[in-house]
N, C-alpha and C positions, 0 to 999 in steps of 0.2 A: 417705610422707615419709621420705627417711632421716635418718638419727640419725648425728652425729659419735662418729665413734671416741676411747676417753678417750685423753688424753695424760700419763698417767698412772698409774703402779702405787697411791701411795696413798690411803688408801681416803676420809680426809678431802676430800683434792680430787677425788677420783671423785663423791664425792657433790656436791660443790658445783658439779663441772663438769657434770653430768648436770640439775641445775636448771633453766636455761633450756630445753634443745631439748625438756625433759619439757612444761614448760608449753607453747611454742610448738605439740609433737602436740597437748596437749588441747584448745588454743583452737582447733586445728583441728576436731578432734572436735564443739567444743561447738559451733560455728558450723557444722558440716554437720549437726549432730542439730536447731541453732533453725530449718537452713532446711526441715529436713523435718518440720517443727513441733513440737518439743520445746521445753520452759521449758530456759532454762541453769539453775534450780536441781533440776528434776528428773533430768535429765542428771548435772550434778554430786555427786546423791548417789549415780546408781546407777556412777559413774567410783570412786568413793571405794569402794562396795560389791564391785566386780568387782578394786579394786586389795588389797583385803581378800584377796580370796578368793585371787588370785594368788600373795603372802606367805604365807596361809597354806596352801596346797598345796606353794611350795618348801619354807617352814619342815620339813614334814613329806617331803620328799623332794628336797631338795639339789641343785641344779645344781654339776655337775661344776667349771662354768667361774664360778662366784661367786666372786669375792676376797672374802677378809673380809673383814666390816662392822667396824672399828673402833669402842672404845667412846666415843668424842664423836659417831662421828656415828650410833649408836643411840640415843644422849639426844636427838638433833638430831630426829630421827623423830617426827613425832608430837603437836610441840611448839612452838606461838606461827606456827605456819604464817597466812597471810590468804588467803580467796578471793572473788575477786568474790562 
């Protein structure tokens, strides 16, 4: 599936521009994992567990090409999210 290019340098609308096409891969993901018989919420938590682990692998070794995360959308992180 490809993923649009930001249109933008700051890091607030990076993050808010990156929201949807994020969701739209996963429901793809979840909907190829229910067809190959997976729960959407087993799926879901191991999407949540493997997005963990990816964070925490950069956190500890930095991609060159990251922009900084600004500090509103580090509070944003984490916080008041819904999912099906």
């Amino acid at each position: 599936m490809p993923f649009p290019s930001p249109t933008t340098e700051d890091p607030a609308q990076r993050f808010e521009e990156s929201k949807d096409p994020a969701r739209n891969a996963l429901d793809e993901v979840v909907a190829t994992a229910n067809q190959a018989g997976w729960g959407t919420q087993e799926i879901a938590v191991a999407l949540l567990e493997a997005a963990k682990s990816l964070k925490d692998a950069n956190s500890a070794d930095p991609d060159a090409a990251d922009p900084p995360i600004g500090d509103a959308v580090k509070e944003q992180i984490g916080h008041g999210e819904q999912f099906d």
